[in-house]
C-alpha positions in Angstrom: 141.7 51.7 205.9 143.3 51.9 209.1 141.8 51.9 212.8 143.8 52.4 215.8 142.6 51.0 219.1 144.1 52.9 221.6 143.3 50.7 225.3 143.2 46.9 225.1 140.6 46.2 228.1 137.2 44.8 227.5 135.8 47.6 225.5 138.9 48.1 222.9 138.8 44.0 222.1 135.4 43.8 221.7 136.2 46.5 219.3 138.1 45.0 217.8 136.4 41.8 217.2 133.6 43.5 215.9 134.9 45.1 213.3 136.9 42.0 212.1 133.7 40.1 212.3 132.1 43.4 209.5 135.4 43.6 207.5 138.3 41.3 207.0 140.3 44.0 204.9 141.0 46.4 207.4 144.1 47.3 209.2 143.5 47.0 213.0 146.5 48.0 215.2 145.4 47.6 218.9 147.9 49.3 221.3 148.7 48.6 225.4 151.4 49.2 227.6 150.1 45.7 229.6 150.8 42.4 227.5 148.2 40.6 229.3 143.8 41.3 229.2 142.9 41.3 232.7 139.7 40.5 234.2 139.9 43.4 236.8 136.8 42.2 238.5 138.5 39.2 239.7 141.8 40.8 241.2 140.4 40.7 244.6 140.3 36.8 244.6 144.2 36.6 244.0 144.7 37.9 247.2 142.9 34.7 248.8 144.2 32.2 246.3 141.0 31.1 244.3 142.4 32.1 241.1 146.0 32.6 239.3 147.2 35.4 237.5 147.1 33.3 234.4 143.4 32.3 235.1 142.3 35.9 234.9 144.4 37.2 232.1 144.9 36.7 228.7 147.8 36.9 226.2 146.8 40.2 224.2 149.0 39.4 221.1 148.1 36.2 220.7 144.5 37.7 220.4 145.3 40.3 217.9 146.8 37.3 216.0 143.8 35.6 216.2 141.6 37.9 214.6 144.7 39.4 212.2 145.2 42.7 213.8 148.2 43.6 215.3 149.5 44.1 218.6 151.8 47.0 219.6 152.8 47.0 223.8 153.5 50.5 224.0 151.7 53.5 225.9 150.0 56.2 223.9 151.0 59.6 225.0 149.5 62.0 223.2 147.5 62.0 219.9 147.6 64.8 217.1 144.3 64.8 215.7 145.0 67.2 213.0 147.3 64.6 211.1 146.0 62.0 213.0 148.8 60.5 214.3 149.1 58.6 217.5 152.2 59.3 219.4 153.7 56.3 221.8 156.3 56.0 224.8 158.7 54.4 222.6 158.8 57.2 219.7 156.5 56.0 217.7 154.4 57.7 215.5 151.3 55.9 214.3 148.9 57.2 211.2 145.2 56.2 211.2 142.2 56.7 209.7 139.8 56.0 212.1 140.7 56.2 216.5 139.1 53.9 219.2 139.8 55.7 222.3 139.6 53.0 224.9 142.3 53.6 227.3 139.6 53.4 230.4 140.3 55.0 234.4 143.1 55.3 236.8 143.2 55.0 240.2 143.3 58.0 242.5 144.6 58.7 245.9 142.4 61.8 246.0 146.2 63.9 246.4 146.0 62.7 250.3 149.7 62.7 251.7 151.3 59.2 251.9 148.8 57.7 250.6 149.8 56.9 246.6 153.1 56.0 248.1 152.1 53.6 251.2 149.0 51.8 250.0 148.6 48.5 247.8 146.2 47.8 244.9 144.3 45.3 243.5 143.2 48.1 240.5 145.5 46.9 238.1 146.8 42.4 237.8 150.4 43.8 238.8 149.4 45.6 241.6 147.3 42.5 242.8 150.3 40.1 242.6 152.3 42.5 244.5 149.7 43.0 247.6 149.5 39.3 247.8 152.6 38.8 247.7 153.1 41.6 251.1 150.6 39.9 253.0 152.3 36.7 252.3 155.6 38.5 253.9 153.7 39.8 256.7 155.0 38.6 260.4 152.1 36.1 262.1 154.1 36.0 265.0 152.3 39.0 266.0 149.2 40.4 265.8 149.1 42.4 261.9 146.0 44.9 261.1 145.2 45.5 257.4 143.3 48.5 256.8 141.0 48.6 253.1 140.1 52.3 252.4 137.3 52.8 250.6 134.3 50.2 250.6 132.6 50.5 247.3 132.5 47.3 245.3 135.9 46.6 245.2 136.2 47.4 249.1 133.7 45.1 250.1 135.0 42.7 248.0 138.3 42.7 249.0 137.7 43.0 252.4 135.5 39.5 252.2 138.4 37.9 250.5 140.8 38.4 253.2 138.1 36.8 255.6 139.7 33.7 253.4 143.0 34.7 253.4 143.3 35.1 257.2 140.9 32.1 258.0 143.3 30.2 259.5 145.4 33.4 261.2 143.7 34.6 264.3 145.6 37.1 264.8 144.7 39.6 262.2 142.7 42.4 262.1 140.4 43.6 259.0 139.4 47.3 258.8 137.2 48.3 256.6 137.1 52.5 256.3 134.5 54.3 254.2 134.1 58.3 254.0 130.5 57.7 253.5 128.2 56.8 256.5 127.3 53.1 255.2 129.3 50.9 253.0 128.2 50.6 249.6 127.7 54.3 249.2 126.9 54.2 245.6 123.7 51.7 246.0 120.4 53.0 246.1 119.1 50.3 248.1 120.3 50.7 251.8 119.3 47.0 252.5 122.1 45.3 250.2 124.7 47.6 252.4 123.3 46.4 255.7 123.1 42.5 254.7 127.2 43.2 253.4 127.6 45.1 256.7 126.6 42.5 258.7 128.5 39.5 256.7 131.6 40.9 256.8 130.8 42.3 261.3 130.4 38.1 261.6 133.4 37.4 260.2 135.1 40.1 262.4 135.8 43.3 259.8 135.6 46.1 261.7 134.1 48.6 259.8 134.7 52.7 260.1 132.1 54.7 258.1 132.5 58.1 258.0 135.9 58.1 258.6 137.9 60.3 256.2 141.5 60.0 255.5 143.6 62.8 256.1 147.2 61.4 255.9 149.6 58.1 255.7 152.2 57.7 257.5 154.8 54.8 257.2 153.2 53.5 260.9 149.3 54.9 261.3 146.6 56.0 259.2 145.3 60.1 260.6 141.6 60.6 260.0 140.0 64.0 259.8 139.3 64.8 263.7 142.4 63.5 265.2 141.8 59.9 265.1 144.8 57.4 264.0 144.9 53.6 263.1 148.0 51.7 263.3 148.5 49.3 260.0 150.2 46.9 258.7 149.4 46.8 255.0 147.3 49.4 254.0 144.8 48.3 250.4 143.5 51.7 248.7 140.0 50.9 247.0 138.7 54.2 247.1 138.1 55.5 243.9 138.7 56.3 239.8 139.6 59.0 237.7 139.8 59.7 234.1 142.8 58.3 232.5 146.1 60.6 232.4 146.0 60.8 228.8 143.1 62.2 228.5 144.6 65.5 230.4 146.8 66.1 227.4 144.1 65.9 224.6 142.4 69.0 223.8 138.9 67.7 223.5 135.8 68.5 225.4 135.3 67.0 228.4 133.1 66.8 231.5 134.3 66.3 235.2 138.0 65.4 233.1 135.9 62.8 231.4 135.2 62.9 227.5 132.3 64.0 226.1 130.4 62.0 223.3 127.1 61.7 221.4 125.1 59.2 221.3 127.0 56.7 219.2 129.7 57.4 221.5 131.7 60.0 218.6 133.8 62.3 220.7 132.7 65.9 220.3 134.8 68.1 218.8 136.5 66.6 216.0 134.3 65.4 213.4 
């Protein structure tokens, strides 16, 4: 019996260990287009140095070897659930008996012009590398700003790691923009946002709540009411969506999300 594991995060290798651990005769095939498991929740630090890439990551085919499954570094692109085949970047065309759909969200730039294009990440190891590697690059000889949009939990935490980075640079400026009118939207307890608030106001953030981006441009940030912000690096924390693949599976979904039963079975194809 075969099972596909489509999404080699957190979710799809405890999958896969799990079932291991309940059979050793089946065939597991887990499929990525990264190489590398990456402790997402840690991305921010690599901007201030505290970790390495290779501290937070961790070789995904030496894993599947470890637990005899096998590794494929590919990206799914569609699946036919009819002949239940999965269908990757490369041409293949995988049979299985049984699908783990763990491919997980993508960042989204809310379709707000300039912004996909200008903006910096720490969403994905990659795009973590490559922001620290820009403020590295920056020009100290002047004063720089960086402007984090979006101050969720990956805002906030970003924004307090570069209070680190920048410890020793006086001349740089930390904004910290949020749609919302506190930081922390998402928390039900207003308290937690005011004692983050006022951390990161001692160390000299200057945060912007409701402040909603209209527009980035290669110089300035344009908020909705005419304001602008000059930047130098701009980070984009501001949000998820569903995973692209998902748009081209015709399953039932909810807010582009899939829908599932209690055991987590997605409806429609059982």
């Amino acid at each position: 019996m075969k099972v596909i594991i489509t999404g080699c995060g957190f979710g799809g290798t405890e999958v896969a260990s799990e079932l291991r651990k309940r059979s050793k005769e089946l065939d597991i095939i887990m499929i990525d287009r990264r190489r590398r498991l990456e402790y997402q929740a840690a991305h921010p630090e690599i901007l201030s140095g505290k970790v390495t890439p290779e501290e937070i990551s961790g070789d995904l085919n030496r894993f599947a070897s470890k637990i005899n499954a096998e590794f494929i570094n590919d990206a799914v692109v569609n699946i036919d659930f009819e002949a239940k085949k999965v269908k990757t970047r490369k041409g293949l065309e995988i049979p299985y008996d049984f699908l783990v759909i763990s491919v997980g969200a993508e960042q989204t730039f809310l379709g707000i012009p300039g912004a996909k294009e200008l903006s910096h990440s720490v969403n994905t190891l990659r795009g973590a590398i490559k922001t620290k590697k820009a403020l590295d690059g920056l020009d100290y000889s002047k004063k720089v700003s960086i402007a984090v949009i979006g101050a969720g939990l990956t805002g906030v935490e970003v924004a307090g790691e570069l209070v680190d980075y920048f410890r020793d640079k006086a001349s740089a400026k930390i904004y910290l923009v949020e749609l919302m009118p506190r930081i922390l939207p998402a928390f039900p307890n207003e308290n937690v946002a005011t004692c983050v608030g006022n951390f990161l106001s001692e160390r000299s953030v200057e945060i912007l709540t409701g402040a909603g981006v209209q527009a980035v441009s290669e110089e300035e940030i344009a908020f909705k009411g005419g304001k602008k912000l000059p930047y130098d690096i701009i980070i984009w924390t501001a949000g998820i969506k569903p995973n692209s693949l998902l748009e081209k599976l015709d399953l039932q979904k909810e807010g582009g999300w899939l829908k599932v039963d209690p055991y987590l079975r997605v409806e429609g194809i059982l």
